[in-house]
C-alpha positions as CSV (number, residue, x, y, z in Angstrom):
1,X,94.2,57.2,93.4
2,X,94.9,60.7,94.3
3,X,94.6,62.0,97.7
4,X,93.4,65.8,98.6
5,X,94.0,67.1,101.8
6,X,91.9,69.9,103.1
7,X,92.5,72.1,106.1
8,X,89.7,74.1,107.3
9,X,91.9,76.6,108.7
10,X,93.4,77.8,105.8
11,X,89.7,78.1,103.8
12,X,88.4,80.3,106.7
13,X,88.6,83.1,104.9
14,X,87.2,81.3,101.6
15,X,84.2,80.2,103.1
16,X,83.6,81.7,106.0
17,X,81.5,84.8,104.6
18,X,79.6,82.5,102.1
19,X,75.9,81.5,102.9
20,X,75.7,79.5,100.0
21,X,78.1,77.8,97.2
22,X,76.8,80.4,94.5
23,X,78.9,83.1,97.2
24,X,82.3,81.1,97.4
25,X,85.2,82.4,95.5
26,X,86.9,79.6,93.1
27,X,89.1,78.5,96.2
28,X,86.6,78.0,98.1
29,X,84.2,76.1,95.6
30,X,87.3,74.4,94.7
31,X,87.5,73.1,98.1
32,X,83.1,72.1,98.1
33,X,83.9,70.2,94.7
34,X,86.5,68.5,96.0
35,X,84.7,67.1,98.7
36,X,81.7,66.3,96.9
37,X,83.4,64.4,94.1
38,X,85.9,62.3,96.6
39,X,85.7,58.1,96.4
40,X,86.0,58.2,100.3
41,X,86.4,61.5,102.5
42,X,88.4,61.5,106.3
43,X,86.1,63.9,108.2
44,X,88.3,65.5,111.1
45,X,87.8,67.8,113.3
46,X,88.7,69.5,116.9
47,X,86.4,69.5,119.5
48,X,85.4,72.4,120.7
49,X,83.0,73.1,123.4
50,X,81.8,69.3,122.9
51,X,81.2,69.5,119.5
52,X,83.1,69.7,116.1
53,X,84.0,73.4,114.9
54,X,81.9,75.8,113.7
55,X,84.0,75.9,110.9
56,X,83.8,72.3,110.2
57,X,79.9,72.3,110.3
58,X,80.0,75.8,108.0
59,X,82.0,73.6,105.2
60,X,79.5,71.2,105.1
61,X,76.6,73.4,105.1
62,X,78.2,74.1,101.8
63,X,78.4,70.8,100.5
64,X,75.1,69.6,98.3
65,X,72.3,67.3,100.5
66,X,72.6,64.9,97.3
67,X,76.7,64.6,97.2
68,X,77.5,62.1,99.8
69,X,74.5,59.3,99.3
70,X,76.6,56.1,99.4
71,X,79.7,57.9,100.2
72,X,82.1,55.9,102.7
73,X,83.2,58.8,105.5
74,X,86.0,57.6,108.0
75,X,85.3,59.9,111.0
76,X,87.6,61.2,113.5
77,X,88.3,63.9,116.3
78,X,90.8,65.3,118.3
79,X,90.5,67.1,121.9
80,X,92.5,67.8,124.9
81,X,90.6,65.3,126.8
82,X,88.8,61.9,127.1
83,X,85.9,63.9,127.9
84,X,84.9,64.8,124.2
85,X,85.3,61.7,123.0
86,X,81.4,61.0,122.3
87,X,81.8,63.9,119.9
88,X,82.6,61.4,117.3
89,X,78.9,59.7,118.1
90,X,76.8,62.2,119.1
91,X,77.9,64.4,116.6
92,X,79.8,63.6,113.7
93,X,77.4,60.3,112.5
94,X,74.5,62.3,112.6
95,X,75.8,65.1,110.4
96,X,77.0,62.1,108.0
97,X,73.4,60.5,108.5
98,X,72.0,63.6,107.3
99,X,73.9,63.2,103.6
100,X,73.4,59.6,103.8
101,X,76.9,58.9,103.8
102,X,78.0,55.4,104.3
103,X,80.4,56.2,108.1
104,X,83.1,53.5,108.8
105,X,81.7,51.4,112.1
106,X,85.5,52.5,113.9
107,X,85.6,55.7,114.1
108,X,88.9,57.8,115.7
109,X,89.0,60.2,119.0
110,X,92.4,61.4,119.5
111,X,93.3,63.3,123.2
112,X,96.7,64.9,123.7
113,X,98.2,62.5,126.0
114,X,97.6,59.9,122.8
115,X,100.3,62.2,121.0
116,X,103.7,62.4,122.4
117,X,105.8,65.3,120.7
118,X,102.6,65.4,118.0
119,X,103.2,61.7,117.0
120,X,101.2,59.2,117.8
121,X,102.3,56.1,119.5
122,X,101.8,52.7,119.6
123,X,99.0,51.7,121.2
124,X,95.3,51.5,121.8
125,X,94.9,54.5,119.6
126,X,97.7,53.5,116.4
127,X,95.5,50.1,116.7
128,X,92.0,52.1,116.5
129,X,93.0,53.8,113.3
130,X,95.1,51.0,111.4
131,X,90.9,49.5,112.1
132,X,89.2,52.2,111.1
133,X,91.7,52.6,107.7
134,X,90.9,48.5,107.0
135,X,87.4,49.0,107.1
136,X,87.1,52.4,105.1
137,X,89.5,50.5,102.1
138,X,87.1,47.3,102.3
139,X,84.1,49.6,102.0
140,X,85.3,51.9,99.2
141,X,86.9,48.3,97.2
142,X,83.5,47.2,97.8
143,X,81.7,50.4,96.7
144,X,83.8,50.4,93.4
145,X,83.7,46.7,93.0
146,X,79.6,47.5,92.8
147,X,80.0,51.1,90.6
148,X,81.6,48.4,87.9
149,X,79.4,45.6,88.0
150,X,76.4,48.0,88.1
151,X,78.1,49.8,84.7
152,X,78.8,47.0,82.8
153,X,75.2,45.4,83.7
């Protein structure tokens, strides 16, 4: 299995200017086709001004309508305050319905005080996300455990 992490912040300037894929650079369709082809993809983003970026939401404008259909999504935010914490609900599912992606039922809202010194403690929080992680491996073994049985049918 090989993992690919993508930080938005350093594709701004790869995507940012692009209204469609055909306008991305090759690091910045590297980044679309990365996302598209993944087994299982960890969508997470800051909240800002109650929702996720503008950045964020930009990427995935990018992404094709057809890429995610039966794709499992583990979903996840970060703010400076309880407040936001709906973001994950009111905001990230729906953007996920939308490709038909398959979103884990746990999904992860991180405030600061959950993150001493940039760590995260353990607690309510370390619990949410060792939940979240179980159900997004079940889901994607089960997803592959179907892709093989429907291949050699």
């Amino acid at each position: 299995m090989h993992l690919e992490v993508l930080e938005i912040v350093n594709l701004a300037s790869c995507i940012g200017a692009a209204l469609a894929p055909s306008q991305l650079g090759e690091e910045g369709l590297k980044a679309i086709r990365s996302i598209e082809a993944a087994d299982l993809i960890v969508a997470v983003t800051p909240v800002h001004k109650g929702s996720y970026s503008g950045l964020f939401k930009h990427l995935f404008d990018l992404v094709d309508h057809e890429a995610l259909v039966g794709r499992p999504v583990l979903l996840a935010a970060n703010g400076g305050s309880y407040r936001h914490s709906i973001v994950v609900d009111h905001q990230l599912r729906p953007l996920f319905a939308f490709f038909r992606a398959l979103a884990i039922p746990s999904a992860i809202y991180a405030a600061e005080p959950n993150c001493a010194s940039y760590a995260i403690e353990p607690g309510p929080l370390r619990d949410r996300i060792d939940e979240a992680v179980g159900q997004a491996v079940e889901l994607l073994l089960a997803r592959q455990t179907a892709l093989t049985l429907r291949l050699s049918a």
